[in-house]
Backbone as CSV, one residue per row, in Angstrom:
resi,resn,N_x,N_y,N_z,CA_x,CA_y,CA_z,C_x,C_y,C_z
1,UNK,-32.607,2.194,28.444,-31.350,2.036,27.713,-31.628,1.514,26.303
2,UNK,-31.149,1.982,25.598,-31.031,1.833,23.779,-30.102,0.319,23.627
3,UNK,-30.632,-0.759,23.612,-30.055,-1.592,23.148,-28.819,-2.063,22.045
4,UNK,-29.786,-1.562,21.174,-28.975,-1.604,19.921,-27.638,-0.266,19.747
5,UNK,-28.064,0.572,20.433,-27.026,1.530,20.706,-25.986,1.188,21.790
6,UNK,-26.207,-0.065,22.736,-24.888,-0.257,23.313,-24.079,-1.522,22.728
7,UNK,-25.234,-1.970,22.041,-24.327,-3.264,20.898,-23.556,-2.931,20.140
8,UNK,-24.107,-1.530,19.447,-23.155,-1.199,18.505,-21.689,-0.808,18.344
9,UNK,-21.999,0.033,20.061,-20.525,0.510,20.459,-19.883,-0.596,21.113
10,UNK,-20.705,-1.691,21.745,-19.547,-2.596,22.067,-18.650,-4.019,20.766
11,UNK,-19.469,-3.592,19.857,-19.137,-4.561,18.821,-18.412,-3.474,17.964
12,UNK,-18.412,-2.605,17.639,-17.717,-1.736,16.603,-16.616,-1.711,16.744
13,UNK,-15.743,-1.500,17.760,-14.093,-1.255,17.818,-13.593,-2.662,17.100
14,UNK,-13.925,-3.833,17.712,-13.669,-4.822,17.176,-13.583,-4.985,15.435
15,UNK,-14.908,-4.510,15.115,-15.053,-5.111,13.652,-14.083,-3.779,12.644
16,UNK,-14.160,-2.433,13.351,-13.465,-1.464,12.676,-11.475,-1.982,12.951
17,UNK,-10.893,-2.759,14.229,-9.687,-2.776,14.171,-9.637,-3.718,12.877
18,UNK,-10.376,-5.405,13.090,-10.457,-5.947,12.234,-10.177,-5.690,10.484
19,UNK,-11.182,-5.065,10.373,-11.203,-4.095,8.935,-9.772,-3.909,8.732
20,UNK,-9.680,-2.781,9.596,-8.308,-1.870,9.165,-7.195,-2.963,9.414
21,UNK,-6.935,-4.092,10.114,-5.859,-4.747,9.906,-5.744,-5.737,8.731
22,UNK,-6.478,-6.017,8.410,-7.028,-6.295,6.559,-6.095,-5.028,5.973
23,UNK,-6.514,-4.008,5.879,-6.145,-3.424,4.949,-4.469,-2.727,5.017
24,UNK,-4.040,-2.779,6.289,-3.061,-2.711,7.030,-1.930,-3.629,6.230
25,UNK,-2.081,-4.947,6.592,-2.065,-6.453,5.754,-1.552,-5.792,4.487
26,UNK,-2.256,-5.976,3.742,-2.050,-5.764,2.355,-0.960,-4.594,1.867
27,UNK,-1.391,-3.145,2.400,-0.404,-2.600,1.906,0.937,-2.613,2.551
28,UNK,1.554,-3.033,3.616,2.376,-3.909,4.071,3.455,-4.825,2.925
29,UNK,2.373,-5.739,2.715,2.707,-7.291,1.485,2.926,-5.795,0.389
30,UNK,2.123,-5.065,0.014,2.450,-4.461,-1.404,3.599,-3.772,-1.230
31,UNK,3.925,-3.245,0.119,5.267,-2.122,0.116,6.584,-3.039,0.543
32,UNK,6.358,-4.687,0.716,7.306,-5.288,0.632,7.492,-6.031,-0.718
33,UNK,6.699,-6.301,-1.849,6.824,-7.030,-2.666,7.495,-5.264,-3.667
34,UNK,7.142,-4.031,-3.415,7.777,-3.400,-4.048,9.338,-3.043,-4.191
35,UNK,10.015,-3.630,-2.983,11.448,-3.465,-2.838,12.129,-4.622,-3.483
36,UNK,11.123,-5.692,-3.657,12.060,-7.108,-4.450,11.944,-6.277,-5.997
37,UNK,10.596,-5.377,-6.067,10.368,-5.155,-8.057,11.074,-3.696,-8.646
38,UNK,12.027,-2.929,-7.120,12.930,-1.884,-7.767,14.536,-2.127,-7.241
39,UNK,14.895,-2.930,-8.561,16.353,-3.378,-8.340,17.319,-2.127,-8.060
40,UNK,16.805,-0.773,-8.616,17.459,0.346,-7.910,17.861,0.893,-6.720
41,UNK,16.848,0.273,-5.937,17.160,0.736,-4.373,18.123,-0.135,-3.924
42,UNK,19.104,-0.877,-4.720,19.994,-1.511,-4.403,21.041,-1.181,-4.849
43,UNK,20.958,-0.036,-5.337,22.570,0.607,-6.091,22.776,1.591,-5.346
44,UNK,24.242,2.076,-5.077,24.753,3.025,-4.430,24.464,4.516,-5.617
45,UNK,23.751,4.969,-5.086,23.051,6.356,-5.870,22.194,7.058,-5.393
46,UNK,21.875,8.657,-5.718,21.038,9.143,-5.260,19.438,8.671,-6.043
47,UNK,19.380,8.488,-6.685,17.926,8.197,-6.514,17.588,7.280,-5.997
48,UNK,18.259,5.882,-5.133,18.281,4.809,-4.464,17.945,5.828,-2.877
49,UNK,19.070,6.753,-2.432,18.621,7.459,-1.295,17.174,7.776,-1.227
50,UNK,16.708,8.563,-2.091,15.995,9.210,-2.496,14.683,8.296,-1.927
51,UNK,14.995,6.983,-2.750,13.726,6.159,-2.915,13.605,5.336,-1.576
52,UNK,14.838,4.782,-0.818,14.746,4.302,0.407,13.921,5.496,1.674
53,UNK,14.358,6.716,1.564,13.874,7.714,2.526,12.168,7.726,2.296
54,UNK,11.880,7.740,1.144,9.996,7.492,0.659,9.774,6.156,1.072
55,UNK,10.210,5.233,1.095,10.237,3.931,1.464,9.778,3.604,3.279
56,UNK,10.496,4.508,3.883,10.924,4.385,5.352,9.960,5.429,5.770
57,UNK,9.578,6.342,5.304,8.435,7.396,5.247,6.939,6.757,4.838
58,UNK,6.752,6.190,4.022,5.826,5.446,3.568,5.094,4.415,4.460
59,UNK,6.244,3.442,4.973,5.988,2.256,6.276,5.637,3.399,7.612
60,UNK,6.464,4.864,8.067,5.905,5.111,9.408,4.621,6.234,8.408
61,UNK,4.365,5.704,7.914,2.808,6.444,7.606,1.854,5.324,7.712
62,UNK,1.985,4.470,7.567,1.189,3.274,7.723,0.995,2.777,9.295
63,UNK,2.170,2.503,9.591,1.857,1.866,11.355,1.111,3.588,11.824
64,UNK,1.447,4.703,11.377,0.958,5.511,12.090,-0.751,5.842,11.986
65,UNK,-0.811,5.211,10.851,-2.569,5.164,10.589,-3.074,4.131,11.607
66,UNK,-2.587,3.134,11.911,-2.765,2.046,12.985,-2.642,2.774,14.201
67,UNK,-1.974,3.391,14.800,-1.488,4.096,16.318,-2.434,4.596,15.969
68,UNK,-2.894,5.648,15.312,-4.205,6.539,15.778,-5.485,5.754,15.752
69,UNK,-5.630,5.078,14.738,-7.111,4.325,14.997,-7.408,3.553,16.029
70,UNK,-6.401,2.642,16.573,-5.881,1.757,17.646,-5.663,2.465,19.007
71,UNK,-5.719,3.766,19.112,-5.598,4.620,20.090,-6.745,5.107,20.830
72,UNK,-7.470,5.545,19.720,-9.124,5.882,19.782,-10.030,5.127,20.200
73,UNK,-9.624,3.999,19.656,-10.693,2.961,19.608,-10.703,1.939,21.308
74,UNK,-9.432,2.216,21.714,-9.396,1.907,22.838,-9.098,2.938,24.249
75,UNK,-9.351,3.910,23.737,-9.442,5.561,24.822,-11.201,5.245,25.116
76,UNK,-12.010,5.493,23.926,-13.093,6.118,23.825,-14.275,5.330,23.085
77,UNK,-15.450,5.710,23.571,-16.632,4.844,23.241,-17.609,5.233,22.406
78,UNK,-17.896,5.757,21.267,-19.083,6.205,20.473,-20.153,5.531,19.697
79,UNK,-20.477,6.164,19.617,-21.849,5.179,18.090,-21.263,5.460,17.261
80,UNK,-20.787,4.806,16.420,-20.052,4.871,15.005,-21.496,5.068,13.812
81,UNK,-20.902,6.288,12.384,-21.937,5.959,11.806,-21.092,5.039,10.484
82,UNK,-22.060,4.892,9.227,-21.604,4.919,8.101,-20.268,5.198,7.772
83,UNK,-19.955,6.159,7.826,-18.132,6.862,7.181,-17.244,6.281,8.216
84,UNK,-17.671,6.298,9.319,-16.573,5.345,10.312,-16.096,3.947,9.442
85,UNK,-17.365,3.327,9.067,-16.925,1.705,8.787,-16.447,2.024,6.915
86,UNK,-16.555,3.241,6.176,-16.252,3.355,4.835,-14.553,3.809,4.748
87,UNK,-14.379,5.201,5.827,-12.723,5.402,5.663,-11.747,4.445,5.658
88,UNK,-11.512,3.561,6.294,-10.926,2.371,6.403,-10.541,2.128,4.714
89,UNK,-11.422,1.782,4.395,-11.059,1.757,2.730,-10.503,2.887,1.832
90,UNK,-10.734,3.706,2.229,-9.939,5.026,1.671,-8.805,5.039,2.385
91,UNK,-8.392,4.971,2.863,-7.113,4.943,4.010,-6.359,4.227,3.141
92,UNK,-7.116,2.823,2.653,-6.118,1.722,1.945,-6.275,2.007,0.681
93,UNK,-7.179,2.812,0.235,-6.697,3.250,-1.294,-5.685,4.030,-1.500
94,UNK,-5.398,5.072,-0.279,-4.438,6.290,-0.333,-2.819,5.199,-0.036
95,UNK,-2.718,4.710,0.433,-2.004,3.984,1.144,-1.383,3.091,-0.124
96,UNK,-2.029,2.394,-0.721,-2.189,1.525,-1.961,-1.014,2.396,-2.751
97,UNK,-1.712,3.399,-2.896,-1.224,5.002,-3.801,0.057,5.275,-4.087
98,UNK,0.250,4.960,-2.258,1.717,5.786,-1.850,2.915,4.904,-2.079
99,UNK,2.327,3.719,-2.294,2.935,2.411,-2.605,3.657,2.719,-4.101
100,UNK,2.259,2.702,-5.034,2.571,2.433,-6.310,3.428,3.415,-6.850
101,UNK,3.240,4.772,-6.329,4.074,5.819,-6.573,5.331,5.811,-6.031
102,UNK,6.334,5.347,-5.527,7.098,5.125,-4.871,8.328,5.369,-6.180
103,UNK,9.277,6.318,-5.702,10.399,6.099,-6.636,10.694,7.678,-7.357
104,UNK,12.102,8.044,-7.103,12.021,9.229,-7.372,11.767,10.263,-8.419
105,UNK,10.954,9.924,-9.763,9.973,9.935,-11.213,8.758,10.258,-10.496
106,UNK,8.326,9.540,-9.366,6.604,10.450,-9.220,7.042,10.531,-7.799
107,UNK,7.976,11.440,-7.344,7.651,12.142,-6.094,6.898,13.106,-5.630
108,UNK,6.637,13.634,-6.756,5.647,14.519,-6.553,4.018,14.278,-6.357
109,UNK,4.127,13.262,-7.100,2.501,12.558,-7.117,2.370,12.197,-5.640
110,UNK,3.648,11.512,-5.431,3.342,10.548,-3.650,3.568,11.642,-3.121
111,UNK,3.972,12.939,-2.949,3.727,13.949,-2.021,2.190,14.301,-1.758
112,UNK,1.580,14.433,-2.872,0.171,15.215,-2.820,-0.651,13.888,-2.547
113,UNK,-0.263,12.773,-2.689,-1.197,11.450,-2.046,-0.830,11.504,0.054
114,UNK,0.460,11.788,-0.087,0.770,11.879,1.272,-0.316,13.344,2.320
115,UNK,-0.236,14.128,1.451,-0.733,15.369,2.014,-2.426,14.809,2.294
116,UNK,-3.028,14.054,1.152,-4.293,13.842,1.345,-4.546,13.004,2.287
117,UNK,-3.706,11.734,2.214,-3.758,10.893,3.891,-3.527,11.779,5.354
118,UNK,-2.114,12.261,5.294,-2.104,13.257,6.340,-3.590,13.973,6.513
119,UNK,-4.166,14.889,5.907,-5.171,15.388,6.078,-6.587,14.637,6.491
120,UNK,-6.881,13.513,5.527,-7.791,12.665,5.863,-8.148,12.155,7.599
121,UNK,-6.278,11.511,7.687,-6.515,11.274,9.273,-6.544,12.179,10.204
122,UNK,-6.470,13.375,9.918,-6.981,14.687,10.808,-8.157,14.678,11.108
123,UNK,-8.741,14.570,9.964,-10.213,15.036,10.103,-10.850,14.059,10.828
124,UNK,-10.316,12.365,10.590,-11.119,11.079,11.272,-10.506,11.790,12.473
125,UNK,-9.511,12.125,12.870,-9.427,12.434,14.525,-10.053,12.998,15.255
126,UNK,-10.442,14.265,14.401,-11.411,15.219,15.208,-12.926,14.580,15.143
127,UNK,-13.444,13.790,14.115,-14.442,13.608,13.930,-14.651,12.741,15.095
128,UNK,-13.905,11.259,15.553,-14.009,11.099,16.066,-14.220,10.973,17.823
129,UNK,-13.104,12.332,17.698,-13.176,12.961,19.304,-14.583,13.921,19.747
130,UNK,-15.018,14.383,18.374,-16.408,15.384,18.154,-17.500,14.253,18.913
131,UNK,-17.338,13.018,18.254,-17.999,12.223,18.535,-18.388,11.750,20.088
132,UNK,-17.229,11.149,20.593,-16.848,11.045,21.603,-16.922,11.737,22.961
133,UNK,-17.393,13.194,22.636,-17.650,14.195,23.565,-19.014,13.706,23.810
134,UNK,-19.816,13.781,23.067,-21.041,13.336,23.416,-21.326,12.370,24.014
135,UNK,-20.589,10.954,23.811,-21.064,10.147,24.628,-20.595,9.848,26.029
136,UNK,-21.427,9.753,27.329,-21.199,9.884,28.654,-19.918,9.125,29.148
137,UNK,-19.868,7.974,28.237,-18.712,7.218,28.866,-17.547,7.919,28.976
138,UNK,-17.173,8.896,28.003,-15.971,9.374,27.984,-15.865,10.657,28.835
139,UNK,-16.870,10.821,29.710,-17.169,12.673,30.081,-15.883,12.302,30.699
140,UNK,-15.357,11.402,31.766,-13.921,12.143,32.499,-12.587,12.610,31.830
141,UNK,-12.692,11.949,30.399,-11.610,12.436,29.397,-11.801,13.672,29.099
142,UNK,-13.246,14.291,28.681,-13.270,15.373,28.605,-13.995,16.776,29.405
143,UNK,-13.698,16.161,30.727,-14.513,17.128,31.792,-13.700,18.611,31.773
144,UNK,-12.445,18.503,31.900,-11.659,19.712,31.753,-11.006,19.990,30.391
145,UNK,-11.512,19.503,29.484,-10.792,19.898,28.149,-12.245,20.276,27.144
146,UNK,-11.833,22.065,26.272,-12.147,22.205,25.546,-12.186,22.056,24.624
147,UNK,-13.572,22.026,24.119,-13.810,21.960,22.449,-12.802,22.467,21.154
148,UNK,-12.229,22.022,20.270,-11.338,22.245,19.154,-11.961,23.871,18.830
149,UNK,-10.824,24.534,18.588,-11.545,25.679,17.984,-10.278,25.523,16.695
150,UNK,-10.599,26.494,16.230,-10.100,26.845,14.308,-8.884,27.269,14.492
151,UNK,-8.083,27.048,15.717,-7.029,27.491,15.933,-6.125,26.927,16.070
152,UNK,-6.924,25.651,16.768,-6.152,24.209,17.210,-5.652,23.686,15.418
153,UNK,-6.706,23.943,14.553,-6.211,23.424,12.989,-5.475,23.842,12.440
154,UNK,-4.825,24.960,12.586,-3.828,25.853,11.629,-2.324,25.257,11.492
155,UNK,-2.246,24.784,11.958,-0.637,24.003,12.290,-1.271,22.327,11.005
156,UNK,-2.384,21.597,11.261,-2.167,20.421,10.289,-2.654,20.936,8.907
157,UNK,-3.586,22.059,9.006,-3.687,22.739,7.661,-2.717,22.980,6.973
158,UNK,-1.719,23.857,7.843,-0.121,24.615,7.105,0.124,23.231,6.602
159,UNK,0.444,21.998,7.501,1.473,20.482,6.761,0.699,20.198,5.954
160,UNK,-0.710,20.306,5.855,-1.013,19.563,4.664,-1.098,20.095,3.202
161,UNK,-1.089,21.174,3.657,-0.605,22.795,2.304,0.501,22.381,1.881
162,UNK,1.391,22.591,2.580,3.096,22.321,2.401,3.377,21.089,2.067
163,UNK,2.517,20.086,1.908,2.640,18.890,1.243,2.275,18.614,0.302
164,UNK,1.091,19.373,-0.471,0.204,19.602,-2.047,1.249,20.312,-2.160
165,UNK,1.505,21.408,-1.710,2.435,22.378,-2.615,3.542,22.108,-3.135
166,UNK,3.964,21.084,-2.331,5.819,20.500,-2.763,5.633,19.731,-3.164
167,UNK,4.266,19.121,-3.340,4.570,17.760,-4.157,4.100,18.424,-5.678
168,UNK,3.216,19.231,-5.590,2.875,20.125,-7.224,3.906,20.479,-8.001
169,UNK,5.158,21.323,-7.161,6.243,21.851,-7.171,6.976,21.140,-8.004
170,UNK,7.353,19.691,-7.029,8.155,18.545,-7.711,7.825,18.027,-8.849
171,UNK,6.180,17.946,-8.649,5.588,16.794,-10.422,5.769,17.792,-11.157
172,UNK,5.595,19.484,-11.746,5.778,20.450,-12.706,7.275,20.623,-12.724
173,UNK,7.999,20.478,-11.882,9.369,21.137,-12.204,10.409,19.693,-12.184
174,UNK,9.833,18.577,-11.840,10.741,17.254,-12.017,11.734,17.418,-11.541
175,UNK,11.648,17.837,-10.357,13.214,17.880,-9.199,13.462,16.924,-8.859
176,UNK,14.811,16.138,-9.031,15.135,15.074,-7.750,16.351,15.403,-6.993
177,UNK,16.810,16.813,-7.072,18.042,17.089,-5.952,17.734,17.521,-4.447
178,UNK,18.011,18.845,-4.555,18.205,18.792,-2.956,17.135,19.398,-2.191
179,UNK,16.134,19.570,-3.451,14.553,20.187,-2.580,13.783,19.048,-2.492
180,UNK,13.833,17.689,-3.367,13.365,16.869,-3.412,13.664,15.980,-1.977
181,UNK,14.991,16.103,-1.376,15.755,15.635,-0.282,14.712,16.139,0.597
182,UNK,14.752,17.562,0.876,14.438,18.136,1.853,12.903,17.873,1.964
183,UNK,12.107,17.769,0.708,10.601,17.391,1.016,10.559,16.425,1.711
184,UNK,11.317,15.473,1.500,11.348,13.956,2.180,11.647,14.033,3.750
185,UNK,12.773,15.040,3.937,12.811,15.075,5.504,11.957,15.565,6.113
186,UNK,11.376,16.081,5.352,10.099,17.334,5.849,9.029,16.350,6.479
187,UNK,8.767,15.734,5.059,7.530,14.871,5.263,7.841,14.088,6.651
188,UNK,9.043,13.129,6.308,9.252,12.545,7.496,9.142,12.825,9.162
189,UNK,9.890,14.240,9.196,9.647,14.858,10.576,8.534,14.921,10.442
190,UNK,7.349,15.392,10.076,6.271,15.657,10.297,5.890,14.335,10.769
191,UNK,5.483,12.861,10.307,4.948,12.171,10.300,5.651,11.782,12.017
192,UNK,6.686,11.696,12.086,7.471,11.591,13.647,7.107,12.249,14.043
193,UNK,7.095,13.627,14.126,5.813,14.776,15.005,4.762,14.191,15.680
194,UNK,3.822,13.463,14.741,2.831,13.063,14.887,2.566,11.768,15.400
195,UNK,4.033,11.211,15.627,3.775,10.001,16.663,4.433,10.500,17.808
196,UNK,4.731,11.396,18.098,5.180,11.761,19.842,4.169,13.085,20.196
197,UNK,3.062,13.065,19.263,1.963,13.841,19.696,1.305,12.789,20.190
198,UNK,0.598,11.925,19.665,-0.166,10.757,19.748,0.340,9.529,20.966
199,UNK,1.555,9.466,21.387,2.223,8.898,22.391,2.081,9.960,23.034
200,UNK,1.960,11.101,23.187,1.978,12.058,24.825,0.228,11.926,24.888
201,UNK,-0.163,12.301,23.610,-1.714,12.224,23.805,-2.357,10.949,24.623
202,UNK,-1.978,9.391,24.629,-2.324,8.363,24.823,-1.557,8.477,26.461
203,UNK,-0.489,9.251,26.829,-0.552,9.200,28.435,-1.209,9.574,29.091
204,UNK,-1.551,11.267,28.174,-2.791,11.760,29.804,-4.118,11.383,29.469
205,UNK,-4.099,10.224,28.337,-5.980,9.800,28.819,-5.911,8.919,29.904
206,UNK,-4.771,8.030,29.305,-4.810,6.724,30.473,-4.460,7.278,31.830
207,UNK,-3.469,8.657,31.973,-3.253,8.832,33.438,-4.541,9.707,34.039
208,UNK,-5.281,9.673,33.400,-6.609,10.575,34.167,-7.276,9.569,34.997
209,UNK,-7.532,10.397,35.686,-8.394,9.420,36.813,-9.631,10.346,36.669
């Protein structure tokens, strides 16, 4: 037995939740100290709508970066390398991002920051489940389930297209009416999508026997 290879995996979940609730933390404090510094979202108006719906979109993009890492990390057992313990920080730069952009003047910017997080945590998902196949602990999670093929991706590819694209859309053409609305619901359902994927996903690991 590889010593240092079962230290690693038994000490890593720990120091990676750690991490990420640090950074969790912070943009949290930043997306609450931003609602005391836009006295607008307190006026009856559409760009107040506008900016509360990015607001409320923004926070379930955040706990939802938590549900998936927090999901994984307690499903499944791997050797973590390098980029495991570095994303964490990119997560909170994008995150940081989505913060500062907030407000219906750069919706478009926080669209195409949104599309890149969305996408980012795709890829940590698969990477990490790629991972995870390999190591024995997890074979009963994946005794009857196949490998990702290029098919399984076409559906978070399309959202994350459709999220550069509308947010490009918005920063060149400076929309804030009713396509600007609809990006926002868009975004939103999507991001709710993706927590009643991740809640059905987290039943049938735990109900496998």
């Amino acid at each position: 037995m590889n010593e240092m290879r079962e230290r690693t995996k038994e000490h890593f979940p720990t120091v990676l939740l750690t991490l990420l609730s640090i950074v969790q933390a912070l943009a949290l404090e930043l997306l609450w100290s931003h609602l005391g510094d836009a006295p607008h979202l307190f006026a009856v108006s559409w760009p107040a709508l506008l900016s509360w719906i990015q607001v409320g979109t923004t926070f379930l993009g955040i706990v939802l970066v938590w549900v998936v890492y927090a999901s994984n990390v307690m499903r499944f057992s791997w050797v973590p390398t390098t980029t495991d313990s570095v994303m964490p920080f990119l997560i909170g730069l994008l995150e940081f991002t989505l913060v500062e952009t907030l407000g219906p003047d750069t919706l478009g910017i926080w669209l195409v920051v949104m599309a890149a997080l969305v996408g980012i945590m795709h890829w940590i998902a698969h990477a990490t489940m790629r991972r995870a196949r390999l190591d024995a602990d997890n074979e009963p999670f994946f005794r009857n389930r196949q490998p990702a093929t290029l098919g399984d991706f076409y559906l978070p590819m399309a959202s994350v297209a459709g999220l550069f694209l509308a947010g490009l859309y918005l920063f060149t053409s400076g929309d804030q009416g009713v396509v600007a609305l609809f990006a926002l619901f868009a975004t939103t359902s999507l991001l709710a999508g993706q927590f009643f994927v991740t809640a059905r996903f987290w039943e049938s690991s735990v109900a496998d026997r």
